[in-house]
TIGUKOL-211662 format. One record per atom (N, C-alpha, C, O, CB): residue number from 1; atom name; x, y, z. Coordinates in Angstrom, 2 decimals. Each point is the difference from the previous one (the first is absolute). Last residue first. Glycine has a CB too. Layout:
<nodes>
 gutor vexdo       x       y       z
   NUM    CA       X       Y       Z
...
</nodes>
This chain:
<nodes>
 gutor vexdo       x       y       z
    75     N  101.38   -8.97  -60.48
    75    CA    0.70    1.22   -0.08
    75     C    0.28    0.98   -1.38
    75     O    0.64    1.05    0.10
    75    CB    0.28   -2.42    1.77
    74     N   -4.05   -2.82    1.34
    74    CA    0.04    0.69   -1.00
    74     C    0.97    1.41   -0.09
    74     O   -0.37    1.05    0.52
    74    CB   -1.89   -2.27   -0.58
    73     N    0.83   -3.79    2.44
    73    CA    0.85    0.97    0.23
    73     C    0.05    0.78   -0.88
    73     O    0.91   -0.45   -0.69
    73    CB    0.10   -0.63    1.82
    72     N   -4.50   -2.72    0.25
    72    CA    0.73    0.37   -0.51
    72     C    0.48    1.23   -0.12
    72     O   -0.87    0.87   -0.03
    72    CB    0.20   -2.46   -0.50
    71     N   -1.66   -3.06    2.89
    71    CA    0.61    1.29    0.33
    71     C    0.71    0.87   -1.37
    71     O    1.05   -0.56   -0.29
    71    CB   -0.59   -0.67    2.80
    70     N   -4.84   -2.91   -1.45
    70    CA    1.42    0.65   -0.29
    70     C    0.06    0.82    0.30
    70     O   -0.97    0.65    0.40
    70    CB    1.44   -1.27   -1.69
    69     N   -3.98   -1.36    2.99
    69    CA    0.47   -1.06   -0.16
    69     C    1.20    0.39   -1.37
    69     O    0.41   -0.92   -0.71
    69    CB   -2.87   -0.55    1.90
    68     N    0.00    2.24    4.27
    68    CA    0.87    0.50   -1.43
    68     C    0.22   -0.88   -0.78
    68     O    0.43   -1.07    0.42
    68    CB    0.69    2.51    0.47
    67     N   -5.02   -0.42    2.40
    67    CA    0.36   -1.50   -0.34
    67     C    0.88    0.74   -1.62
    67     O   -0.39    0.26   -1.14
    67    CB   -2.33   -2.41    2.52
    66     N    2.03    5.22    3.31
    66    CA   -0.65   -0.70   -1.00
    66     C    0.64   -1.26   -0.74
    66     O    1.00   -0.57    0.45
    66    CB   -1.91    2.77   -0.61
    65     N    2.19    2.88    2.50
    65    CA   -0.23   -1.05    0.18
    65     C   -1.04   -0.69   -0.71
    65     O   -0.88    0.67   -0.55
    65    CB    1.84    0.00    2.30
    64     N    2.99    3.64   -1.13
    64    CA   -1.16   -0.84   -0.90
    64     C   -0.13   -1.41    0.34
    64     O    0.93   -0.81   -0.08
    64    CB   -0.48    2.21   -1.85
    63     N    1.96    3.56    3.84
    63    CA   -0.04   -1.21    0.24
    63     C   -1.16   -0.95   -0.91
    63     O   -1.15    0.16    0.41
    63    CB    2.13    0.80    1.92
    62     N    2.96    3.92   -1.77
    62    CA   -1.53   -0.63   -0.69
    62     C    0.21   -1.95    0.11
    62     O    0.89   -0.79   -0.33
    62    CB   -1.26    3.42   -2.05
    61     N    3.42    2.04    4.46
    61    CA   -0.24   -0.97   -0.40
    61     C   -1.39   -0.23   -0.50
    61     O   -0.92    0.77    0.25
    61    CB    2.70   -1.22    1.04
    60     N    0.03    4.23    0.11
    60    CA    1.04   -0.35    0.03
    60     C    0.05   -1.80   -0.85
    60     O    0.91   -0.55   -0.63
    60    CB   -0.59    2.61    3.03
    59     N   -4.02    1.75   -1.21
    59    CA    1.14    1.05   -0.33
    59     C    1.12   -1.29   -0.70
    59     O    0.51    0.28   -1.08
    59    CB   -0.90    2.06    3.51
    58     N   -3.70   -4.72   -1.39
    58    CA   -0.15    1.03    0.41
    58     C    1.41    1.12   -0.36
    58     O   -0.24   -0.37   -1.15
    58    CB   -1.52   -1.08    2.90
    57     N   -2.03   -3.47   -1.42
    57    CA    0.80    0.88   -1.36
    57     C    0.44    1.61    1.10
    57     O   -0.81    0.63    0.68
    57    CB   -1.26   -1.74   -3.67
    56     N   -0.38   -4.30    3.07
    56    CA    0.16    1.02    0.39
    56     C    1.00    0.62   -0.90
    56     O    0.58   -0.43   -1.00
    56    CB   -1.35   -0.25    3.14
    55     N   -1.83   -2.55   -3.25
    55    CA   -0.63   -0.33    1.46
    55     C    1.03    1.55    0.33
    55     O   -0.71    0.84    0.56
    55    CB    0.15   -4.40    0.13
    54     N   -1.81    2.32   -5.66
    54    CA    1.19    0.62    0.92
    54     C   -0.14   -0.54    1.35
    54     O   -1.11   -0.45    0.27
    54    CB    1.21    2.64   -1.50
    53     N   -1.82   -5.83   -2.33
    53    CA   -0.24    1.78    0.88
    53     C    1.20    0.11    0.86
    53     O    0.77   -0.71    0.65
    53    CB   -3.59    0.81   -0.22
    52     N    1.07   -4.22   -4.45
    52    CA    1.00    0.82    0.68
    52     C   -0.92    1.14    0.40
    52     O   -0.99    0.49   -0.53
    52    CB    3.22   -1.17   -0.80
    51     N   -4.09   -3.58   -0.37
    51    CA   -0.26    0.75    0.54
    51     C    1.16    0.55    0.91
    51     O    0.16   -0.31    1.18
    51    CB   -2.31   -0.62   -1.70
    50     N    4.44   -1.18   -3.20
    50    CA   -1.55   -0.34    0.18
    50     C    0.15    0.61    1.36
    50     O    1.08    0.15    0.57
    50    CB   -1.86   -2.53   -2.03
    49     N    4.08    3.19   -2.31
    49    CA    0.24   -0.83    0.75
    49     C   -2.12   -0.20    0.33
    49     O   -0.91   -0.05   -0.83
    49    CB    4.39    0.86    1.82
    48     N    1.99    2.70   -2.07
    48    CA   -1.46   -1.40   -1.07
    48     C   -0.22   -0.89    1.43
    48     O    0.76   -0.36    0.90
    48    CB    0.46   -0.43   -4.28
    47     N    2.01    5.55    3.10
    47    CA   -0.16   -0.62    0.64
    47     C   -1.39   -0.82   -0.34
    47     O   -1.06    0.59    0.19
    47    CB    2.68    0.86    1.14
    46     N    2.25    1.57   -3.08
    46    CA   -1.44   -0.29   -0.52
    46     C    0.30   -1.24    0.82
    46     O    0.92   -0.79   -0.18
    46    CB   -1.68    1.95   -2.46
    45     N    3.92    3.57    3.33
    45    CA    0.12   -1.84    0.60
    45     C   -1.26   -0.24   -0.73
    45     O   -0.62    1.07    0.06
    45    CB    1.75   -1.35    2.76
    44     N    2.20    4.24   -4.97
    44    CA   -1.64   -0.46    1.01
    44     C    0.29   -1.55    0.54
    44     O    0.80   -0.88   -0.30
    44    CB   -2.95    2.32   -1.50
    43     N    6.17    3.29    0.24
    43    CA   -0.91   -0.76   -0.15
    43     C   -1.67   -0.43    0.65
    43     O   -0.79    0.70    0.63
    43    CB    3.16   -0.97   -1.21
    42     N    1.64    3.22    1.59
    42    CA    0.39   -0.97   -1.28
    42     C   -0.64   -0.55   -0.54
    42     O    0.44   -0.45   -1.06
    42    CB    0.86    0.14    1.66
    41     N   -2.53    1.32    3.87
    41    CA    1.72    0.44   -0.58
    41     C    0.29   -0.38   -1.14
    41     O    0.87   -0.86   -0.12
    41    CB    0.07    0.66    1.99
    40     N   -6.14   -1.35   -0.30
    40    CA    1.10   -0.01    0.67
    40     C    0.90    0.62   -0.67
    40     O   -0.23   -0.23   -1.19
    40    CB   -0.30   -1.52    2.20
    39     N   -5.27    1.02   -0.88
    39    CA    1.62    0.91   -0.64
    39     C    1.11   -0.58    1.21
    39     O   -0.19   -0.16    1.21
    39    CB   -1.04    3.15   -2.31
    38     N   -2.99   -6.28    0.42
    38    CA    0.15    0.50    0.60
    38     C    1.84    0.92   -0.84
    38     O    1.01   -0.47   -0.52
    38    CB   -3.20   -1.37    2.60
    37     N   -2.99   -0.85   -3.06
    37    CA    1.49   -0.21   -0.28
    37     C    0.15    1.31    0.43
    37     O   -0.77    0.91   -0.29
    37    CB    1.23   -2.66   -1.69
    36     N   -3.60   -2.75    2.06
    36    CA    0.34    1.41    0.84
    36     C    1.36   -0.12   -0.67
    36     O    0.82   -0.90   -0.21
    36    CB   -2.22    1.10    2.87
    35     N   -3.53   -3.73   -3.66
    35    CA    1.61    0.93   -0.55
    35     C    0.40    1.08    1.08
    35     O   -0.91    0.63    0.56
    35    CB    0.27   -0.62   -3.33
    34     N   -3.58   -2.30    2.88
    34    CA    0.91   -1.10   -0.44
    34     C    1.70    0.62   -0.67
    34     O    0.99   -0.35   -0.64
    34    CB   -3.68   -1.14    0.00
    33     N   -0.94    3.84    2.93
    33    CA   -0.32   -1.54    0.49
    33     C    0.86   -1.13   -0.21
    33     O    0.26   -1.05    0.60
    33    CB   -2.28    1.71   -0.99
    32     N    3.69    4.89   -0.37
    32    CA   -1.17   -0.78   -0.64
    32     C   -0.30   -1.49    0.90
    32     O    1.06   -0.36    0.51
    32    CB   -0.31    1.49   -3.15
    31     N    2.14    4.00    1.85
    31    CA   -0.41   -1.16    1.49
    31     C   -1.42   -0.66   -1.13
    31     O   -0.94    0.51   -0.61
    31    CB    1.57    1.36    3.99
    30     N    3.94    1.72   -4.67
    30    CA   -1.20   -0.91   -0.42
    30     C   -0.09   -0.61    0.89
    30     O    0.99   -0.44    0.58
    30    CB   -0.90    0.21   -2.56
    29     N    2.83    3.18    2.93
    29    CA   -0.06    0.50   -1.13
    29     C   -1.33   -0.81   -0.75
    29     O   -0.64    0.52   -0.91
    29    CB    3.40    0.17    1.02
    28     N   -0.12    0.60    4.85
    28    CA   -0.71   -1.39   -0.70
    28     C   -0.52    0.68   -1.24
    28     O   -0.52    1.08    0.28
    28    CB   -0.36   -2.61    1.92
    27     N    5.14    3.63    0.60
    27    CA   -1.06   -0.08   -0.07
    27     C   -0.44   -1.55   -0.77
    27     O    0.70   -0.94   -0.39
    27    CB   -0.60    3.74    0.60
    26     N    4.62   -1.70    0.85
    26    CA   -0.60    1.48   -0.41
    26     C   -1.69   -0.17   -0.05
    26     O   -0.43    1.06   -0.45
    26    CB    2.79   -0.33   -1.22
    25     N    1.41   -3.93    4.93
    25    CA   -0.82    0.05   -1.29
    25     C   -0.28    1.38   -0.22
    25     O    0.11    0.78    0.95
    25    CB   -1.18   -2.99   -0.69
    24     N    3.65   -0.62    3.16
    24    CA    0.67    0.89   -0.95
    24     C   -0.82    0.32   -1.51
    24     O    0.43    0.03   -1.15
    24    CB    1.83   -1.05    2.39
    23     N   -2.64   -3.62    0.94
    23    CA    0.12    1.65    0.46
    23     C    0.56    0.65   -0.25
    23     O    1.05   -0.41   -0.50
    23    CB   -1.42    0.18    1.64
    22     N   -3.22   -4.31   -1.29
    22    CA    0.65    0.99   -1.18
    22     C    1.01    1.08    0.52
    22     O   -0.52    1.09   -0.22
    22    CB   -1.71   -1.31   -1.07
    21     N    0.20   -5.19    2.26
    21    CA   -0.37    1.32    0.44
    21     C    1.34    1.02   -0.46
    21     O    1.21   -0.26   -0.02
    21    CB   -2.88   -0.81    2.23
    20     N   -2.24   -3.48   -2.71
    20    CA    1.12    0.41   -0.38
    20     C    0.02    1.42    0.77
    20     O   -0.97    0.64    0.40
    20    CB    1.08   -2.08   -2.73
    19     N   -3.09   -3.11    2.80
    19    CA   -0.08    1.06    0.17
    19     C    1.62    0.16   -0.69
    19     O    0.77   -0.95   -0.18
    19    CB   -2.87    1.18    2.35
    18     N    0.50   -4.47   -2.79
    18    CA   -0.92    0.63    0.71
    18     C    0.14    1.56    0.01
    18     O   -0.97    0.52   -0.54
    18    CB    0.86   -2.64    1.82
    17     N    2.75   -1.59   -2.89
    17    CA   -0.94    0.18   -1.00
    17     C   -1.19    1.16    0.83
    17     O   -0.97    0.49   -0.57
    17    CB    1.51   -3.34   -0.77
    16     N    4.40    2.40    3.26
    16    CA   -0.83   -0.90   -0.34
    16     C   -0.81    0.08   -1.24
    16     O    0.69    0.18   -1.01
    16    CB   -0.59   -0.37    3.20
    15     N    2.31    3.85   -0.93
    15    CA   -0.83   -0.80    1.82
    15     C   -0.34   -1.48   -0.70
    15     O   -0.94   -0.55    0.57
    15    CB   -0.91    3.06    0.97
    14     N    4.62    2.26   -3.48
    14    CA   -0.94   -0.58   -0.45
    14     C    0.13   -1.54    1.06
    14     O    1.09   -0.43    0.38
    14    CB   -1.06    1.92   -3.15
    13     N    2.64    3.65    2.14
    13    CA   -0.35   -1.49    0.94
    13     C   -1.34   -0.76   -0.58
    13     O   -0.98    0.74    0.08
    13    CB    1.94    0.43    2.36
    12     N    2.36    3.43   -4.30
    12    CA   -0.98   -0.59   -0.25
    12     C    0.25   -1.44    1.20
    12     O    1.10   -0.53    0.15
    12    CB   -1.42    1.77   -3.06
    11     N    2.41    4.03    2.16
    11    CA   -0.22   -1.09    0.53
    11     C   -1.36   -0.89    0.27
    11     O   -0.93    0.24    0.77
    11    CB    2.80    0.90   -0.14
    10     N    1.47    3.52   -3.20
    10    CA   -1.26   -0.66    0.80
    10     C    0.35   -1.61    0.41
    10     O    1.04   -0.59   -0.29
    10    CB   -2.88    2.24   -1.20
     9     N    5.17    1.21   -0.37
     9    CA   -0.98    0.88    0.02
     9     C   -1.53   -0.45    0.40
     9     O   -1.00    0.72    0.03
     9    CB    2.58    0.25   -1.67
     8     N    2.46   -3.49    1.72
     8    CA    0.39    1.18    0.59
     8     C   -1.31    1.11   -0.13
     8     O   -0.22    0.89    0.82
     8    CB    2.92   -1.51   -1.44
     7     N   -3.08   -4.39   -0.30
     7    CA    0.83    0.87   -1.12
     7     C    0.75    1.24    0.29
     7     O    0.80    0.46   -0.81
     7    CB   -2.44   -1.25   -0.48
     6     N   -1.29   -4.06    3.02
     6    CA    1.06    1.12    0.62
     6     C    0.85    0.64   -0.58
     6     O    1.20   -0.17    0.20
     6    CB   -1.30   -0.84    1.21
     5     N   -3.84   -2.90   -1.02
     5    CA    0.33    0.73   -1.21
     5     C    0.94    0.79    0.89
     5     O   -0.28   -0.22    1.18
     5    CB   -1.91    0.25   -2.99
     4     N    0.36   -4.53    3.33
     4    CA    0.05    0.98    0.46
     4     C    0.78    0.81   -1.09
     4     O    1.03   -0.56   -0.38
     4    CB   -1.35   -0.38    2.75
     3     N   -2.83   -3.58   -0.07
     3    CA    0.90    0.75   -0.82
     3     C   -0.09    1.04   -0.61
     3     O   -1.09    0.38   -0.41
     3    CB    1.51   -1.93    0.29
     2     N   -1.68   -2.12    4.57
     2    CA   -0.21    1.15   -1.02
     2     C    1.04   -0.59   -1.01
     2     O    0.75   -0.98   -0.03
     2    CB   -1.43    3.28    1.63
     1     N   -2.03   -5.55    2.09
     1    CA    1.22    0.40   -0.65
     1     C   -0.32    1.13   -0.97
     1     O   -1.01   -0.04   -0.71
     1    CB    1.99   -2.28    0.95
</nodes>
């Protein structure tokens, strides 16, 4: 089961505790082991958690996987 951010200017899915996925992003602004926080419209997603990695990323979306263990929306 997801859930799912949908503001018009991006779109957040988050998978569980496992992976989340971002679109409509402007880039990754911090990638750490235990932190990713990614530009979005307005703002950042700070994505917490334990051994996170990108698994993919490309013009339209950004995908983070790992053991999330918050999400927060920064505008």
């Amino acid at each position: 089961m997801g859930f799912f951010i949908d503001n018009f200017k991006y779109k957040t899915t988050l998978i569980g505790n496992e992976s989340i996925l971002i679109e409509g992003h402007r880039g990754i602004t911090s990638f750490r082991d235990e932190e990713v926080i990614v530009r979005v419209r307005g703002g950042s997603v700070k994505i917490n958690g334990r051994k996170l990695i990108v698994e993919e990323i490309n013009g339209e979306e950004v995908l983070v996987k790992g053991s999330i263990t918050t999400v927060e929306v920064r505008v």
